[in-house]
C-alpha positions as CSV (number, residue, x, y, z in Angstrom):
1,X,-5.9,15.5,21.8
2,X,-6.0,11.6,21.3
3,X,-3.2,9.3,20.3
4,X,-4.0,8.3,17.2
5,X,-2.6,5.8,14.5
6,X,-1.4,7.9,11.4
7,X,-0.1,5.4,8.2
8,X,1.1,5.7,5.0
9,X,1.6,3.6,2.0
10,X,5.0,2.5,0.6
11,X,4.9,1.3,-3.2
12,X,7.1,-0.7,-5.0
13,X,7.4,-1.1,-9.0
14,X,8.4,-4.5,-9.6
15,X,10.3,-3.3,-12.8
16,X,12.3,-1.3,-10.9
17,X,14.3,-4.5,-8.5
18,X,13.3,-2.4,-5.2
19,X,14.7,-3.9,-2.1
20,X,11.6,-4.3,-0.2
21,X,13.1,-6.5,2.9
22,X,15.8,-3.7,3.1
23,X,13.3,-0.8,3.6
24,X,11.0,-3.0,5.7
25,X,14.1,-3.4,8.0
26,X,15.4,0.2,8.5
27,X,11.5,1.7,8.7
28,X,11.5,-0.4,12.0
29,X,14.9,0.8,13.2
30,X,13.5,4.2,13.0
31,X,10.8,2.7,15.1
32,X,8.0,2.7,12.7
33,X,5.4,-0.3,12.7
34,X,5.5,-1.8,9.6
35,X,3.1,-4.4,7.7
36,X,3.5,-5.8,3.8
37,X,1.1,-6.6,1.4
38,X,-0.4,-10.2,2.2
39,X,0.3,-12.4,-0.8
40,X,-3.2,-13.6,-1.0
41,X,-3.6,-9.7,-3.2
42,X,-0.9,-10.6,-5.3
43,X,-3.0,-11.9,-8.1
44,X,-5.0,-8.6,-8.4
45,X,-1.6,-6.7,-9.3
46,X,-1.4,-5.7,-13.1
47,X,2.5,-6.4,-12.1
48,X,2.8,-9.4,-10.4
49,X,6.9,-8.2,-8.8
50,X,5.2,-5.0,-7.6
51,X,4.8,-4.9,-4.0
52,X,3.3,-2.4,-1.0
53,X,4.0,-1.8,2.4
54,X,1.9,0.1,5.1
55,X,4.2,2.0,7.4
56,X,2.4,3.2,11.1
57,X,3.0,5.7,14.1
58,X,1.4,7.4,16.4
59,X,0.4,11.0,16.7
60,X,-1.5,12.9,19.1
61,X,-4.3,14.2,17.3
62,X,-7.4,16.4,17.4
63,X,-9.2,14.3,15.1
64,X,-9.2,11.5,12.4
65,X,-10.3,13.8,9.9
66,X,-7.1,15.4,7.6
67,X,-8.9,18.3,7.0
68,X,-9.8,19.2,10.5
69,X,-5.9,18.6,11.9
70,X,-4.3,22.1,12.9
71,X,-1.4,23.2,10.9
72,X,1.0,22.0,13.7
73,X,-0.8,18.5,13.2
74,X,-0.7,18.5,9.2
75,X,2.9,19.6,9.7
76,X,3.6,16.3,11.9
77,X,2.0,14.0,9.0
78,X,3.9,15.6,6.9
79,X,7.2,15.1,9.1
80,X,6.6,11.4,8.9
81,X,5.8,11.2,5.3
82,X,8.9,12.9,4.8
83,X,10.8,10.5,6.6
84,X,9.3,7.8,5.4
85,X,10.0,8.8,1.7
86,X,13.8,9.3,2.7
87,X,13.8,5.6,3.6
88,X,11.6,4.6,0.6
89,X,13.6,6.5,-1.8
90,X,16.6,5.0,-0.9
91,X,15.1,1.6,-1.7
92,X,13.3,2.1,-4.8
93,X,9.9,2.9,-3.0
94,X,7.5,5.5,-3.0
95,X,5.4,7.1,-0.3
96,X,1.8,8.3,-0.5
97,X,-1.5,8.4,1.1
98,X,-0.4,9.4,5.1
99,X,-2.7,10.5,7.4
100,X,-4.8,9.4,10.3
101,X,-6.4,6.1,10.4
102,X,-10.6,5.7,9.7
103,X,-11.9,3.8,12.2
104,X,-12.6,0.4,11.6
105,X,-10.2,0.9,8.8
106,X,-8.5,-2.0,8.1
107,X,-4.5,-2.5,6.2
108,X,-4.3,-1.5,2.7
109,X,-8.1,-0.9,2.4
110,X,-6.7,2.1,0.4
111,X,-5.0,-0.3,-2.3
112,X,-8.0,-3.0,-2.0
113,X,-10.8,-0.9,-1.4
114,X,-13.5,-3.4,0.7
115,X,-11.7,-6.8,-0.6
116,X,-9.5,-6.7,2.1
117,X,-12.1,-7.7,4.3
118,X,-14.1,-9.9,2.4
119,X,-12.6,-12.9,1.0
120,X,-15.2,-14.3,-1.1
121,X,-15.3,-10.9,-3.2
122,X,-11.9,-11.0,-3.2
123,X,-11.7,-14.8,-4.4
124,X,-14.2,-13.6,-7.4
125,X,-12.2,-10.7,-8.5
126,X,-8.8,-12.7,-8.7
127,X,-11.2,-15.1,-11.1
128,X,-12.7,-12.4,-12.9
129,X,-9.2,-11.1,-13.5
130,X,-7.7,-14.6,-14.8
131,X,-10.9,-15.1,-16.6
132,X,-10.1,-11.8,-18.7
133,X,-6.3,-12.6,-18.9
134,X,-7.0,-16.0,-20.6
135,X,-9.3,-14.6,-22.8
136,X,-6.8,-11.8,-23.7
137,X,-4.3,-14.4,-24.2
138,X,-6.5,-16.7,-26.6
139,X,-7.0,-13.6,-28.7
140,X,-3.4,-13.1,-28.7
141,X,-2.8,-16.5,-29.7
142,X,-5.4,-16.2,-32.8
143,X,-3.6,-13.0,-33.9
144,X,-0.5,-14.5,-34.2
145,X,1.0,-12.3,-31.4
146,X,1.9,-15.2,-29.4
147,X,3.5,-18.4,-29.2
């Protein structure tokens, strides 16, 4: 057994007025290493208000592999998850995607995929995306369907 890193991701729907700060502050009183979406991905959000946080521990493990944990390994995930989501819950979050960290895995590669470690891909995607929402504007603009 190693000690291992095990995360999870928090969500937050914008629409919704979650209390981000609030569930950022009581997942580290219950001693849980917490890290929020850097704003520099904020342009790639379909909702601009929604937000993420990735919430660590640590977990002696047999591997970093999910489906090679033991059933008393699974079970501890799955005792994190389910206090994170308690905490989440009560702040208009949602928990998802826990388990042991890749290596070389890097923070919210799971939300990202490989723009989180490349910042010139990640500069063209946020210009491909306001590329197509000016054109989708203009069209809405020639339609009639906006002012």
């Amino acid at each position: 057994m190693t000690k291992m890193m095990v995360t999870g991701l928090v969500s937050f729907s914008g629409e919704l007025d979650p209390d981000v700060e609030g569930a950022m502050a009581e997942l580290r009183r219950h001693g849980f290493g917490v890290v929020r979406m850097p704003e520099k991905f904020r342009p790639l959000l379909h909702l601009p208000r929604d937000d993420f946080v990735e919430v660590a521990t640590t977990a002696n493990l047999s591997s970093d592999d999910y489906d090679k944990l033991t059933a008393h390994e699974r079970k501890i995930i799955e005792e994190f998850w389910g206090k994170v989501r308690a905490i989440a819950d009560r702040y208009g979050g949602d928990a998802d995607n826990f388990g042991p960290v890749q290596p070389g895995e890097l923070p919210f590669a799971i939300v990202f995929g490989e723009l989180v470690s490349d910042d010139a891909k990640l500069a063209a995607e946020i210009e491909k995306r306001d590329d197509e929402m000016m054109i989708a504007v203009e069209r809405a603009r020639a339609w009639g369907r906006l002012d």
